[in-house]
C-alpha positions as CSV (number, residue, x, y, z in Angstrom):
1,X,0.0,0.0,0.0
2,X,3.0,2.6,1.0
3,X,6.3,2.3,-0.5
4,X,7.8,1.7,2.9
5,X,11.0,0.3,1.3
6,X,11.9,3.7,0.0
7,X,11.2,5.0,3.7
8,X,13.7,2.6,5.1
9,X,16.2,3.3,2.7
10,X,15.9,6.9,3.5
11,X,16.3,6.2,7.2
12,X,20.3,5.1,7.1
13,X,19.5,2.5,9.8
14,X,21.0,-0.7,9.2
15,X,18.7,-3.8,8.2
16,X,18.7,-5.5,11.6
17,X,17.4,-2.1,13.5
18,X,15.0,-1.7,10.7
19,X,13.3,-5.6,11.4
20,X,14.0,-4.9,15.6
21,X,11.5,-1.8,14.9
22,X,9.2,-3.4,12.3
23,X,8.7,-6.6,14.8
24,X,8.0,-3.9,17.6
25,X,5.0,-2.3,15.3
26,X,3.7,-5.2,14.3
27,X,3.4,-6.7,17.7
28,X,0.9,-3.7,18.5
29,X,-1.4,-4.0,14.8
30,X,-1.1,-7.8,14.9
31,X,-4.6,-8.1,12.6
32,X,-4.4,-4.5,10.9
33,X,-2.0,-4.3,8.2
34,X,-3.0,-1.0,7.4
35,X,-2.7,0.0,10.4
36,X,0.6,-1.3,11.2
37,X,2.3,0.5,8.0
38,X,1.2,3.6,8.8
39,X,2.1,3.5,12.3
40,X,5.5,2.2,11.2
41,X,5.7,4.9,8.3
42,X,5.2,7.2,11.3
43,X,7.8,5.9,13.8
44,X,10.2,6.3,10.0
45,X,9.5,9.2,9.3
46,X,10.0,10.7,12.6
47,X,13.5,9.0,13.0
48,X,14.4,10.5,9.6
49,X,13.1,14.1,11.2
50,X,15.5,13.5,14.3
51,X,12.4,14.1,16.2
52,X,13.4,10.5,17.7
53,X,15.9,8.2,17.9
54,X,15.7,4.3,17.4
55,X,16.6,3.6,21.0
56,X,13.6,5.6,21.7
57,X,11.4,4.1,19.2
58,X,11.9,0.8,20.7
59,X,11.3,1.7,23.9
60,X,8.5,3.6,23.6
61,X,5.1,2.5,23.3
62,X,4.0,2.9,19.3
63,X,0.4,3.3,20.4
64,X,-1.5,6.5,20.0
């Protein structure tokens, strides 16, 4: 539905991170794929904004 690949390219963060994080999203929109890209586009798209950082990301909860 997004091109989310493009969004992870963009974020510099090495594969691993990147499948850390996406596992962490996913566990909270087990049954909504929709739902779980944007919320993951989100969490992306702030990292690439420096708004966050990955440490953060992951320790955060990714619910609104």
């Amino acid at each position: 539905m997004f091109d989310i690949g493009r969004l992870k390219a963009e974020t510099g963060l090495d594969p691993q991170k990147l499948a850390l994080l996406e596992e962490k999203v996913r566990e909270e929109f087990k049954a909504d794929e929709m739902m779980f890209e944007l919320h993951y586009i989100r969490v992306l798209r702030a990292l690439q904004k420096g708004w966050i950082d990955l440490e953060e990301a992951l320790a955060e909860s990714i619910k609104v």
